[in-house]
Backbone as CSV, one residue per row, in Angstrom:
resi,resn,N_x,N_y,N_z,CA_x,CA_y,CA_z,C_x,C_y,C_z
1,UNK,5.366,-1.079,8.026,4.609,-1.063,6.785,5.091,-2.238,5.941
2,UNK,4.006,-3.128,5.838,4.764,-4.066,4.339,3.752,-3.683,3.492
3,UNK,4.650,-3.915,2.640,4.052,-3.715,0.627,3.376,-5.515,0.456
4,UNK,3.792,-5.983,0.963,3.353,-7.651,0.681,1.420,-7.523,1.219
5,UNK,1.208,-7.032,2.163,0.024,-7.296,2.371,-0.779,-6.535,2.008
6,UNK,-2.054,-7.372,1.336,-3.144,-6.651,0.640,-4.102,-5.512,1.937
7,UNK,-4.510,-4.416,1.810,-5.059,-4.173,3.280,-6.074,-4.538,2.953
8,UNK,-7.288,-4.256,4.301,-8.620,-4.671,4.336,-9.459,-3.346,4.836
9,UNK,-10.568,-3.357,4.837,-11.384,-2.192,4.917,-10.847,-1.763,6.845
10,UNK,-10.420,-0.760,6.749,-10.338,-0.500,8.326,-8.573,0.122,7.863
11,UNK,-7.731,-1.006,8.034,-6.307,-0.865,7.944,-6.258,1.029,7.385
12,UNK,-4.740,0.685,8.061,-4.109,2.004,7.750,-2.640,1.813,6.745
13,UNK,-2.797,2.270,5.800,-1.866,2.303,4.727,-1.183,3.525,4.159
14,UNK,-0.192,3.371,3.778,0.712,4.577,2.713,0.205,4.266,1.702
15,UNK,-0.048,5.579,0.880,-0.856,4.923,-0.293,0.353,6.673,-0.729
16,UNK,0.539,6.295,-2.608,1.183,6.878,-3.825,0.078,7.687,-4.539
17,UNK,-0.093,9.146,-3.771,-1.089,9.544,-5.000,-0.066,10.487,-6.277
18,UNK,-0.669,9.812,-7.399,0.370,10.140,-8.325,-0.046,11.297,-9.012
19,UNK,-1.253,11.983,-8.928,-1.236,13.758,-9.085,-0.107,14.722,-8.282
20,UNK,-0.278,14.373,-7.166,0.238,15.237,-6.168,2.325,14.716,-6.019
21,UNK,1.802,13.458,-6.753,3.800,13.083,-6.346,4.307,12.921,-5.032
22,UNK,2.989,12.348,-4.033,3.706,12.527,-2.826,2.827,10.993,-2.119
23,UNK,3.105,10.570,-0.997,2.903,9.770,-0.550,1.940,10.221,0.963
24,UNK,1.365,9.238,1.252,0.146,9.911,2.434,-0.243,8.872,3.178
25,UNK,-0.225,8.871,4.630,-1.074,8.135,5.568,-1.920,7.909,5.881
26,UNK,-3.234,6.952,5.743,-4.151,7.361,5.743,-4.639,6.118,6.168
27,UNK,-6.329,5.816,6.922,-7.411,4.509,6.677,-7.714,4.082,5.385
28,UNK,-7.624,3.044,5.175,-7.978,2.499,3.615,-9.486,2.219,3.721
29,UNK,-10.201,2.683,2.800,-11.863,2.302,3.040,-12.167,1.540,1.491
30,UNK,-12.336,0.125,1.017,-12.626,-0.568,-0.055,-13.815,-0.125,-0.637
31,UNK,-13.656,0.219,-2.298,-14.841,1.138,-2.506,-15.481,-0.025,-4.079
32,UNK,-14.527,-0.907,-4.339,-15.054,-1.921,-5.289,-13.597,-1.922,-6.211
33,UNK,-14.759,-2.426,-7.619,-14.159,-2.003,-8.824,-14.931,-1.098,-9.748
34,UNK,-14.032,-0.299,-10.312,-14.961,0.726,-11.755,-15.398,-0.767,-12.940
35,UNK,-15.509,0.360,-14.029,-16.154,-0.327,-14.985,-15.109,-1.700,-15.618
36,UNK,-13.637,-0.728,-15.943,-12.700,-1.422,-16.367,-12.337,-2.569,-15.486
37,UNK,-12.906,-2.978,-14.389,-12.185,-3.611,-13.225,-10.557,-3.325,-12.970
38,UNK,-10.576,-2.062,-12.512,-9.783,-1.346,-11.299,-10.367,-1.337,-10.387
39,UNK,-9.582,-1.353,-9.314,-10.001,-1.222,-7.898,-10.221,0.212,-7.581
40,UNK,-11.437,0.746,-6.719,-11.403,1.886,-6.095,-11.371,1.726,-4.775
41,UNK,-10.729,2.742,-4.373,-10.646,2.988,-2.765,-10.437,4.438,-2.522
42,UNK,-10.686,4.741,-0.936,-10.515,5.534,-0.587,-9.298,5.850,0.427
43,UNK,-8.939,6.983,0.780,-8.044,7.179,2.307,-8.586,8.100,2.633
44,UNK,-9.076,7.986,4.158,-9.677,8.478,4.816,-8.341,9.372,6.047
45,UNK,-8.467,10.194,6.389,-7.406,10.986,7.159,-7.729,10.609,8.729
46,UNK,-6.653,10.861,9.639,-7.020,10.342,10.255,-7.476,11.680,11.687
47,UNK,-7.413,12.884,10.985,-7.955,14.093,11.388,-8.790,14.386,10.731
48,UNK,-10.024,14.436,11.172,-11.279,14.027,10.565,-11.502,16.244,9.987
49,UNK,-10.482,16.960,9.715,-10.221,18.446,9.066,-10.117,18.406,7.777
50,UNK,-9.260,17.217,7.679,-8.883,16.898,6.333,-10.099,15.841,5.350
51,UNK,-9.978,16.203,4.034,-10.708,15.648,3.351,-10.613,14.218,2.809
52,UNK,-11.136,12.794,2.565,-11.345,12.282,2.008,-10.895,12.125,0.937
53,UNK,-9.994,11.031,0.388,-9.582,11.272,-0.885,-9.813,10.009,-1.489
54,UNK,-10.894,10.387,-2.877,-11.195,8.766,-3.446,-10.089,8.379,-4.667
55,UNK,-9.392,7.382,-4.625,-8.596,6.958,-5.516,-9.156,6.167,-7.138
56,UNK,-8.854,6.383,-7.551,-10.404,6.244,-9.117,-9.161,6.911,-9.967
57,UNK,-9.929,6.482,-11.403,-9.614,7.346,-12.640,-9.690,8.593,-12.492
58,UNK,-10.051,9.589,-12.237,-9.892,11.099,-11.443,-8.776,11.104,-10.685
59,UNK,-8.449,10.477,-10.069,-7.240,10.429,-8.788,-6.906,9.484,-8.718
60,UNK,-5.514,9.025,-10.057,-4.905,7.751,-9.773,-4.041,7.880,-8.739
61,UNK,-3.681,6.176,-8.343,-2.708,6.183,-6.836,-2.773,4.825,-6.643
62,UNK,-1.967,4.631,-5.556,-1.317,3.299,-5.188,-1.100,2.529,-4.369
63,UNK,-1.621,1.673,-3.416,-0.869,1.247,-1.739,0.409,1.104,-2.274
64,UNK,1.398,1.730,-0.821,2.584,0.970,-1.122,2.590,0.159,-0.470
65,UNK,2.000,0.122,1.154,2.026,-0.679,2.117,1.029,-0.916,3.192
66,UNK,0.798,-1.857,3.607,-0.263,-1.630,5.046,0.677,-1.510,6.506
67,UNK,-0.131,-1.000,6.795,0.740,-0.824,8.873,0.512,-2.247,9.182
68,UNK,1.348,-2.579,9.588,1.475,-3.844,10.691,1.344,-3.934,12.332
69,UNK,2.305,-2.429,12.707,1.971,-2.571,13.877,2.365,-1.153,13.957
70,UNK,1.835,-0.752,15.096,2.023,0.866,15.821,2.265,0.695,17.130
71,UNK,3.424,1.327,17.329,3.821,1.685,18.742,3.877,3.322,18.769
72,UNK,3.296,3.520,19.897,3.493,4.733,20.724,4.031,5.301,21.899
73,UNK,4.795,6.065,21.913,5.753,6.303,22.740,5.622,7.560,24.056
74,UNK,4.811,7.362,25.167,4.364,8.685,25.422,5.175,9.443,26.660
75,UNK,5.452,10.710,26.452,6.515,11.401,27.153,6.164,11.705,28.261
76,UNK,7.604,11.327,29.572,7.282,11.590,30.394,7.018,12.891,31.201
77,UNK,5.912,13.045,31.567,6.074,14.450,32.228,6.077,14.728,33.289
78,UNK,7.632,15.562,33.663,8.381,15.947,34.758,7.979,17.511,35.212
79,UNK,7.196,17.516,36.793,6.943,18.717,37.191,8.296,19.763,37.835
């Protein structure tokens, strides 16, 4: 995760939602600016169970970072 890079529509980011006080993984989806020119966006989950969460004046929040890279590690299975 770096905090240095801006994400882009797609990327997957930690984003600060500051109702909840907690931090969350999620797809970043670019939703503009409001009136004030703030940025809106969304995070999209990546278990499509979970809801959608739009980041706006209703639901302030924050990137901290975008993913850079993902590795996966898959276990071996021994019969």
């Amino acid at each position: 995760i770096d905090p240095m890079v801006k994400p882009k529509p797609g990327d997957y980011v930690v984003a600060y939602l500051e109702l909840e006080n907690k931090s969350t993984f999620k797809k970043y989806r670019d939703r503009g600016l409001n009136k004030n020119g703030n940025p809106i966006f969304e995070l999209v989950p990546l278990n499509e169970d979970y809801p959608t969460i739009a980041i706006d004046e209703n639901c302030p929040g924050r990137i901290i970072g975008t993913m850079m890279e993902h590795r996966k590690r898959r276990k071996l299975i021994t019969e």
